[in-house]
C-alpha positions as CSV (number, residue, x, y, z in Angstrom):
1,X,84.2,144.9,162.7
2,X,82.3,141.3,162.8
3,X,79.3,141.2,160.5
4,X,76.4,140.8,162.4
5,X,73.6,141.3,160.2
6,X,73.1,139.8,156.1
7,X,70.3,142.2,153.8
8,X,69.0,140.5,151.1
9,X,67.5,141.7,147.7
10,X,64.5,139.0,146.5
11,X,63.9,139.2,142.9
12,X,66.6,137.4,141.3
13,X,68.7,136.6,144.5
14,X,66.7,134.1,146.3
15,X,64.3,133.2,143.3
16,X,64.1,133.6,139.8
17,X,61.4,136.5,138.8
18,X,60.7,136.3,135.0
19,X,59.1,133.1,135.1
20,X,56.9,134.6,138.5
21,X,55.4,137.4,136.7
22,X,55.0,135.9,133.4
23,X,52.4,133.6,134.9
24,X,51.3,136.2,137.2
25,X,50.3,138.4,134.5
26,X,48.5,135.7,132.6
27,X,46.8,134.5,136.0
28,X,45.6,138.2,136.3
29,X,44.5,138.8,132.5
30,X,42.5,135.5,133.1
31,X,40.6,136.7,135.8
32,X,40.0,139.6,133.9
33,X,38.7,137.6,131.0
34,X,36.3,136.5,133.2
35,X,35.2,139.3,135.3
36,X,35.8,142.2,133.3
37,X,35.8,141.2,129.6
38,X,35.3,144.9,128.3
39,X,39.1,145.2,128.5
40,X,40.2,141.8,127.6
41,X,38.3,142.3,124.3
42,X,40.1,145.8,123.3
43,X,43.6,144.2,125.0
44,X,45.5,140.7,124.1
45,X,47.3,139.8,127.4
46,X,51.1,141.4,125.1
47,X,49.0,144.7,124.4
48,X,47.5,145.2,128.0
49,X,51.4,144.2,129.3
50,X,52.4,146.8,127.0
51,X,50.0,149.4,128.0
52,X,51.1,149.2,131.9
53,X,54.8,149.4,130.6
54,X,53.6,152.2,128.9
55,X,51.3,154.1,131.9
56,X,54.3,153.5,134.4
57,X,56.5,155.1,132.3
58,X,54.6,158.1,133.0
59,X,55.2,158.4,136.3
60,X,58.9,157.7,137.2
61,X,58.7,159.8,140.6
62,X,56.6,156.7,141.6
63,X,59.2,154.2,140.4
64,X,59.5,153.5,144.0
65,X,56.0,152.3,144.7
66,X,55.4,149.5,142.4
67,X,52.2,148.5,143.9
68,X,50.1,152.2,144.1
69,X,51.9,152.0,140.4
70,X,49.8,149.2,139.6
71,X,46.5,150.0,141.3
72,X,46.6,153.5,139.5
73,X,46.8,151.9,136.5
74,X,44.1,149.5,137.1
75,X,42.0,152.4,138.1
76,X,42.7,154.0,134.7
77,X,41.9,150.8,133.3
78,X,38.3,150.8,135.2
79,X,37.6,154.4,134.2
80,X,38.0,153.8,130.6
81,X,35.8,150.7,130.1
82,X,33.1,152.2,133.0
83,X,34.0,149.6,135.5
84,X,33.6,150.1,139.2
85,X,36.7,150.8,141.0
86,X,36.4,147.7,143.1
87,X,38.7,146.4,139.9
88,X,41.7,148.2,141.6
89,X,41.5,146.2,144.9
90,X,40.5,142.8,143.6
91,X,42.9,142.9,140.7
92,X,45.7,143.9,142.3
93,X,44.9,141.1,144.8
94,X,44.6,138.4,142.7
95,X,48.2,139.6,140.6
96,X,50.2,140.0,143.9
97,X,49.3,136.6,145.2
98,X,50.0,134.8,142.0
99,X,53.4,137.0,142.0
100,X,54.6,135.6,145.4
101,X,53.9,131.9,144.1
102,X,57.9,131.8,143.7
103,X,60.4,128.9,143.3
104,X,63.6,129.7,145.3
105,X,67.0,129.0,143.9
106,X,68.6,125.9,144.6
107,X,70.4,126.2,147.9
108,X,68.6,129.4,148.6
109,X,66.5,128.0,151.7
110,X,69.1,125.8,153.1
111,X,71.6,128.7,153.1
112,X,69.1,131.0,154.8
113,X,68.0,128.5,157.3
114,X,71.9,128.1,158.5
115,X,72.6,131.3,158.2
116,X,69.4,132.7,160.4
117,X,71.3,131.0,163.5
118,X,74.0,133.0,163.1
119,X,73.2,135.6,161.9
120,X,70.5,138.8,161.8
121,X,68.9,138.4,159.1
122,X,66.7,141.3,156.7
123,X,65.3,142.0,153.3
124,X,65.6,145.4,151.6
125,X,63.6,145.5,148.4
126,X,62.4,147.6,145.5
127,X,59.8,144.8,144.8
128,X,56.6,143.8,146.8
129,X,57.1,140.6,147.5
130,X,56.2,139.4,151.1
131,X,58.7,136.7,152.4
132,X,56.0,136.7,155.1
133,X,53.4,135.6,152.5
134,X,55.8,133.2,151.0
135,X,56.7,131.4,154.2
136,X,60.0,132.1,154.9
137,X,59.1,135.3,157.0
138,X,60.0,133.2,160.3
139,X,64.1,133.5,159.0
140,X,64.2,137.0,158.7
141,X,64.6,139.9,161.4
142,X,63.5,142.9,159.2
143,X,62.0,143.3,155.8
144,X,61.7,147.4,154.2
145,X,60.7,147.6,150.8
146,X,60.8,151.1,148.9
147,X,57.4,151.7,148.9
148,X,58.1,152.1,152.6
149,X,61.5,154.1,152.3
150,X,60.2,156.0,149.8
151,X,63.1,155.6,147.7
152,X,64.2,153.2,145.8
153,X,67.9,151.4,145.8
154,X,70.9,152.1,144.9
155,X,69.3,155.2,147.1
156,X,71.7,154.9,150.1
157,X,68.8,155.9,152.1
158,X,66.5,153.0,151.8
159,X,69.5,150.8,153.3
160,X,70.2,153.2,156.2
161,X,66.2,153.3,157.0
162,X,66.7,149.1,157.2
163,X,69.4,149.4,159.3
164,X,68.9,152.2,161.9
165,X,65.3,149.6,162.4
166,X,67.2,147.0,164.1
167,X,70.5,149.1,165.6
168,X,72.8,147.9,162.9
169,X,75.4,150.0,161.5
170,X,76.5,149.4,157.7
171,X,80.1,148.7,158.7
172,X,78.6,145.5,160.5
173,X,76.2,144.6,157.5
174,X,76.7,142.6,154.3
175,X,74.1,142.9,151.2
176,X,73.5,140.7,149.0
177,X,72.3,140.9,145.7
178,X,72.0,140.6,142.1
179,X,71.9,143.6,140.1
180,X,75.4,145.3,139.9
181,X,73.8,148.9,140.5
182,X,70.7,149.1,142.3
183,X,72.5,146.2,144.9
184,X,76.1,146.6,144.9
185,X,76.9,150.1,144.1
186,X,73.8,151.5,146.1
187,X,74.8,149.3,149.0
188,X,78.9,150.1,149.0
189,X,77.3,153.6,148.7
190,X,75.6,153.0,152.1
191,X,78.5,152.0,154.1
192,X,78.0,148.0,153.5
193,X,79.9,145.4,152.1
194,X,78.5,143.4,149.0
195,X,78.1,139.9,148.0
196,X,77.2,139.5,144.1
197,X,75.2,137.0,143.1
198,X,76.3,135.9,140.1
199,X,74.5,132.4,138.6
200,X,75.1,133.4,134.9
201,X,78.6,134.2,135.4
202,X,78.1,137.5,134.1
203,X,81.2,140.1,134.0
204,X,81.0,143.1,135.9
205,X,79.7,145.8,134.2
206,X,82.8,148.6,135.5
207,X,82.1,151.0,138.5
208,X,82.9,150.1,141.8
209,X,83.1,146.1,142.5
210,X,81.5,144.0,145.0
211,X,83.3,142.2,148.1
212,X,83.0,139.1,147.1
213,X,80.8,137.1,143.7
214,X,78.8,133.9,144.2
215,X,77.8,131.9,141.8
216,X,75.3,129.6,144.0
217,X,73.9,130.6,147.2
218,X,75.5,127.5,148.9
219,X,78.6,129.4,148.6
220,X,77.5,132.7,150.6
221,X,78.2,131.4,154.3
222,X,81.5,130.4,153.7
223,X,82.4,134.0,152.0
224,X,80.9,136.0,154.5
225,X,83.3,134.5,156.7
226,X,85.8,135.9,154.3
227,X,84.5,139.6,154.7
């Protein structure tokens, strides 16, 4: 069957995400610094990173909801230092826009810009980043994240849930991704075929194997013509 539609993962696959939410975090414990000092005084920026780590731990049957994650800890956060819970709303604002202030890989946006005209294009996610936000929301038929799934990949169902949105069927869809479980195994799992992306030329960890490896995202329109 011809492959009519490409999924993509974000975090990782189109840009790097360490470097995102390192200055995220600091842009956020800044404001706080400023707004709400009460909890930058008991909490170095390491020790208030440490005690979200810590809170989300908690709860792992909200894995899947990064965001409500984050705002229920910044409401904790507001309880404990008596701060109004108009913390949870602004905070989480000012955090998620600083975490879609992204630098794509190199070859990212030229191979998504060629491959939008022949191609359907979507996002499946476990992150909550908004391609829309970013700009690139114009290339991309379909975006589902896991907060709206309400499951998290390798789940088969979040893929499925993208899918049945836009009348694809996984035999005629292609994910690609970075992570060898959550993106490969969950999307084989689903009925798709799997492109790895690779940059670190990393081997494969065992367990069922991708499709095809890229290395650069340059290479992913001549391999899906392989599939």
């Amino acid at each position: 069957m011809t492959i009519r539609c490409i999924a993509f993962d974000l975090d990782d696959t189109l840009w790097p995400v360490k470097p995102v939410i390192q200055q995220a975090e600091r842009h956020f414990y800044g404001w706080l610094q400023q707004h709400y000092p009460l909890i930058t005084a008991q909490y170095a920026l390491p020790e208030l990173i440490k005690h979200r780590m810590n809170y989300m731990q908690q709860y792992p049957e909200l894995h899947y909801n990064l965001t409500q994650l984050r705002k229920n800890w910044l409401a904790t956060l507001a309880q404990a230092h008596a701060y109004p819970d108009t913390l949870v709303a602004e905070g989480f604002e000012v955090f998620w826009l600083a975490r879609n202030e992204v630098t794509f890989f190199e070859g990212a946006l030229e191979a998504l810009e060629s491959l939008s005209a022949r191609f359907l294009l979507g996002v499946i996610s476990n992150g909550n980043a908004s391609v829309h936000h970013i700009g690139v929301g114009h290339l991309f038929q379909f975006t589902h994240s896991s907060a709206e799934a309400g499951v998290a990949k390798p789940h088969p169902a979040i893929f499925h849930q993208a899918l049945e949105r836009v009348g694809i069927s996984p035999h005629q869809a292609v994910y690609v991704g970075d992570d060898p479980v959550r993106d490969i195994q969950g999307a084989a799992s689903a009925g798709l075929r799997t492109v790895w992306f690779n940059p670190e030329r990393q081997t494969w960890p065992g367990g069922r194997e991708p499709d095809a490896t890229i290395h650069h995202l340059a290479q992913l329109e001549a391999v899906i013509a392989t599939l």
